[in-house]
C-alpha positions, 0 to 999 in steps of 0.5 A: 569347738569345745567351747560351743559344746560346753555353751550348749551343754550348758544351755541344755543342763539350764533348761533341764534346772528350770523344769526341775523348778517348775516340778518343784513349785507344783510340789508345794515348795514355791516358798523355797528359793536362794540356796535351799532351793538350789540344793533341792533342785540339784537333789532331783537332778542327781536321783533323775540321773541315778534313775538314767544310769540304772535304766540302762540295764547289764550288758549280756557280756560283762558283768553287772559292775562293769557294766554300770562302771561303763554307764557311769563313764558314759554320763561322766562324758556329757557332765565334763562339759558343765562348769566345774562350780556346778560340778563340785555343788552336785557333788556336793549334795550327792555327799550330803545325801548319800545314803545308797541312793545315788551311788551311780550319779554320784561317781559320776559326777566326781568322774567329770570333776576328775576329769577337769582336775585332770585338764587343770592341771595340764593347764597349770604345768602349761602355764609354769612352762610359759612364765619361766620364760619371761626374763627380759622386762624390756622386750617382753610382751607385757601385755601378754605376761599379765594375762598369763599371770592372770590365767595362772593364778586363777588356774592355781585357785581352782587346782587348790580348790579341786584338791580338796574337793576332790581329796587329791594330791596333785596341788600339793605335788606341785606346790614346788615348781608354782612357788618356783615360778612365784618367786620368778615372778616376784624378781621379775616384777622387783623394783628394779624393773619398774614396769609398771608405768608402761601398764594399763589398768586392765594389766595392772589389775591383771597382775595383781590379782594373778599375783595374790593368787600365788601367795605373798608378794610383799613389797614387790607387789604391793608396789603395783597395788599402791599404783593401782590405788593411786590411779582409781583415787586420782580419777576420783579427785578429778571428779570431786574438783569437777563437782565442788564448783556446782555445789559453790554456785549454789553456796556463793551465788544461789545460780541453780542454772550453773549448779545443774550445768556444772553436774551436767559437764561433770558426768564424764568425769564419773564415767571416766572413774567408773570406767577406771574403778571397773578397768582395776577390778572394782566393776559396778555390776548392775543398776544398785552397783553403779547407784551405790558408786555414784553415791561414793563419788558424790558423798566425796564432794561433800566431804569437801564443805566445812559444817557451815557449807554442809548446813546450808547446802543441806537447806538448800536441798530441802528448799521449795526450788529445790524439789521444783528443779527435781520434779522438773528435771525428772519429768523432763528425763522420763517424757523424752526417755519414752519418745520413738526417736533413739536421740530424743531419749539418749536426750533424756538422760540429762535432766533425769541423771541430774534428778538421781542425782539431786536426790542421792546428794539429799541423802548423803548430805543426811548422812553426813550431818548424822556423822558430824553431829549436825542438827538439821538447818543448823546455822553457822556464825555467817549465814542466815538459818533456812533455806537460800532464796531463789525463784521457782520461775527460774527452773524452766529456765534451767531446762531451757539453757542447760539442755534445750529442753521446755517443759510445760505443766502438763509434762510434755517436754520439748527439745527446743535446742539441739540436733534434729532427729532422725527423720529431719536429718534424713530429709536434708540428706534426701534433699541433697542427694535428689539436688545431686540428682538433678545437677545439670553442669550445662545449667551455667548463668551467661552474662550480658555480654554472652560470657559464660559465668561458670556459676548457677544461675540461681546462685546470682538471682540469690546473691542480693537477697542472702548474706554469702561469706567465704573463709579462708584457709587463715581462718578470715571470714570475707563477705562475698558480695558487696552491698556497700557499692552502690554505683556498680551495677548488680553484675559487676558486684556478682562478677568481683563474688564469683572471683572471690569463690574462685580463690577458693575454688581454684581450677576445679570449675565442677566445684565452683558450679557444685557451691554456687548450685548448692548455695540456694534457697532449694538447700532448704527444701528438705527442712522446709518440708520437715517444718510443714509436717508433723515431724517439725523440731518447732513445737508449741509448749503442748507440743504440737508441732509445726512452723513459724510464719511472718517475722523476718527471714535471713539466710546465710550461706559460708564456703571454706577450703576443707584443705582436701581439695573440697569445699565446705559450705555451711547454711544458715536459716533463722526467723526472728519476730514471727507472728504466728504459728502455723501446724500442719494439716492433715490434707496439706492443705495450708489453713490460715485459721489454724495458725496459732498468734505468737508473742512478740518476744516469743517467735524466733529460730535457727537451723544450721547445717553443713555439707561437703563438696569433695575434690571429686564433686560427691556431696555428703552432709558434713555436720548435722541440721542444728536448731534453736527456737523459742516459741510462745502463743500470745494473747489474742487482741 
């Protein structure tokens, strides 16, 4: 409860200092801003509030200094609920301008101070009470102990601070028992206990810092700073040994499709050591914090090359290709950071936190040259002046191959590899659940002979035409009908697949019905639907959407054990060779003058997915449609 009459005291007196502000820039002081203007602004709030106090008038039956000691009182009861930093700057000014004006405001916003002094010391003696108790590091809650120092030694800083503030003795009338329970601490945390391999970073920074606040700590302590330093320095040099090998691909190989993949695989590493550095007190607060430290990380990898490496990366970055990839990437980062869909954008971070990144290496590598006394593009004994040599062309490519994104030169980007958006996976799910629906367990294929088949019977029209493979629970992959024999008759190879899938299967019969009813052509009419609209992965370079015609079709469909008692079956649909490209109409109405001609080598697909049937027979998707295409309109004849 105190803690939401605080927030909203907080929010009250807020609102009250931007009043404040907007009085004062009406005033002629909109010039005035940081520190003096916050001075001001507290002056104002201080002659408002003495203006309060003194409105309030004598009361009939005390005397006007009782009186106003009880109307100091009662404003001091509304200022406790303020931070005590805003309560030591009011009253601070209030010193600063004493000159009989503000007397009332003034005693009572050291009142409310008091007052916090007070509770902080109770909280301190509290806190002396509870670490005294600590005495067995092997069963003790470690967790906890190094919150509590934590707690206790920001509670000492701020008693210590409040005393001279306040001119008050209570820190120093308790300097005794917290430098008893320091020096507690200090063999509780000697190196004879080593307790520190069971810490985590957050206790560890906990601890340390709680420590520091007490006084000394000299060797004991200093251990876990060391500790604390070796962690943040290992994830560093994970970083460096991450990063070195894409700056190699350039230096040994000119690859620039390696260089951007290994910094794309390597941003877990850089997550991995802000996480760390924050998680042991050196938090990168703010967009310039995390630029500044990804700068570091960075300016440590190319502390690695000798002068000869520095040059010539150098040179590389200030190379034609260079600036291409840059401008390609960035353009790529912002055009699907800005697009509706939430995954497209989250796609978008790639390629622009690689062009950050190209462009803060271009600095470092600068800065790095300055501090060894290198000239620019100056050439070591083995290697040849100016810039490595690689093909412009090579940065679509680049796009294309590490991010599945195409670019074309109007900045339109397209993600052309990855998973589908939210509108494509929410019609293949709409597609399963409407065939879930409509599952008729009484629809079973009869043979010739009247026997019932136990399977659907559209799953043995599409046997001969797609490609069906069991795996088994060893990991072997085994196809399930045979098209090499060709005496048997169309039933006999249907009847051996079936018997197959019934190893798999088992006596669930409901299963069995459920894979070879979801193992059909009607699995795809959700991405069917998707590829006719204007919501199609596929796109044209400009980015008009739509699907691939003509060209040959093949479908795949793999049934596994999910070793629960269920099935996994996996689709498959690709087009390879497509001649044209056909957008969608606006009336649906198919149009075959729209369609766009391909090229040849340009006109081809995949889509994959993956649903569950559980040992109940409920059916969910169990990997999402995934997708490839490259497409590329072709010259007319």
């Amino acid at each position: 409860m105190e803690q939401k009459e605080e927030t909203a005291a907080t929010s009250r007196y807020e609102a009250l200092c931007r009043a404040v502000r907007e009085v004062l820039h009406k005033e002629g002081c909109a010039g005035l801003v940081g520190e003096p203007l916050a001075r001001l602004q507290r002056a104002r709030i201080l002659e408002t509030m003495e203006r309060f106090i003194v409105s309030l008038g004598k009361d009939s039956d005390t005397s006007v200094e009782q009186t106003m000691e009880r109307h100091r009182a009662k404003v001091a009861a509304a200022l406790v609920l303020l931070p005590r930093d805003e309560l030591r700057s009011l009253l601070r000014v209030a010193d600063e301008n004493l000159s009989g004006w503000v007397p009332g405001a003034r005693v009572a916003v050291k009142l409310a101070y008091e007052v916090k002094a007070e509770r902080l010391a109770l909280t301190v003696n509290e806190g002396i009470r509870r670490l005294r108790c600590y005495c067995r590091p092997q069963i003790d809650n470690i967790e906890n102990l190094t919150r509590e120092i934590a707690s206790f030694g920001r509670a000492v800083v701020m008693l210590r601070e409040d005393a001279l503030a306040l001119e008050l003795h209570t820190a120093t009338s308790m300097d005794g028992p917290i430098g008893d329970v320091h020096q507690h601490l200090l063999d509780y945390l000697s190196p004879t206990q080593d307790i520190f391999p069971n810490l985590d970073n957050r206790q560890l920074n906990s601890l340390v810092k709680g420590m520091d606040h007490l006084g000394e700590g000299g060797e004991v302590v200093g251990k876990y700073r060391r500790e604390a330093e070796r962690r943040r320095r290992v994830v560093v040099e994970a970083y460096v040994e991450a990063v070195r090998p894409a700056l190699d691909a350039i230096l040994k190989g000119s690859d620039i499709a390696a260089f951007v993949a290994i910094l794309e695989k390597a941003e877990s590493y850089g997550s991995n050591a802000r996480v760390v550095h924050a998680q042991l007190g050196n938090e990168a607060k703010g967009e310039d914090d995390a630029m500044v430290f990804r700068e570091n990380l960075l300016g440590r990898v190319l502390q690695t090359l000798d002068s000869d490496e520095l040059t010539a990366f150098a040179a590389w970055l200030e190379s034609p290709v260079a600036h291409a990839l840059i401008e390609a990437l960035d353009t790529a980062g912002r055009a699907l950071s800005s697009d509706d869909d939430d995954a497209t954008a989250e796609l978008g971070k790639g390629p622009y936190t690689r062009a950050v990144e190209m462009r803060i290496l271009q600095g470092c590598v600068q800065q790095q040259l300055e501090d060894r006394n290198i000239k620019p593009y100056q050439a070591g004994p083995e290697r040849a002046a100016g810039p490595i040599k690689v093909d412009v062309p090579d940065v679509a490519k680049v796009l294309r191959d590490v991010f599945g994104v195409s670019l074309n030169d109007k900045g339109v980007a397209n993600v052309c590899s990855g998973p589908g958006t939210e509108q494509v996976q929410g019609a293949i799910m709409k597609c399963l659940r409407d065939m879930l629906a409509t599952f008729d367990p009484k629809k079973r294929h009869v043979w010739k002979d009247g026997t019932d088949s136990g399977v659907d019977p559209t799953f043995i029209i599409d046997l001969p035409r797609a490609d069906y493979s069991m795996k088994t629970a060893d990991g072997v992959v085994d196809s399930l009908y045979d098209r090499t024999r060709v005496v048997d008759d169309r039933e006999s190879r249907a009847k051996a697949a079936i018997e197959k899938l019934r190893t798999i299967t088992g006596d669930n019969l409901r299963n069995l019905q459920l894979a070879s009813y979801f193992a059909n052509q009607s699995v795809f009419s959700g991405l069917q639907r998707i590829l006719l609209s204007a919501q199609s992965p596929v796109r044209l370079p400009d980015g008009r959407p739509g699907c691939l015609v003509g060209g040959v079709q093949k479908v795949t469909y793999q049934i596994a054990d999910d070793a629960d008692g269920g099935l996994l079956l996996s689709a498959g649909y690709t087009i390879r060779g497509a001649t044209h490209f056909m957008p969608p109409s606006p009336d649906g109405v198919e149009r075959g003058n729209d369609m766009v001609l391909l090229d040849v080598n340009h006109g081809c697909a995949d889509f994959t997915f993956a649903l569950r049937i559980d040992e109940d027979g409920d059916v969910r998707l169990s990997a999402p449609l995934v997708y490839n295409y490259d497409v590329m309109p072709g010259e007319a004849q």
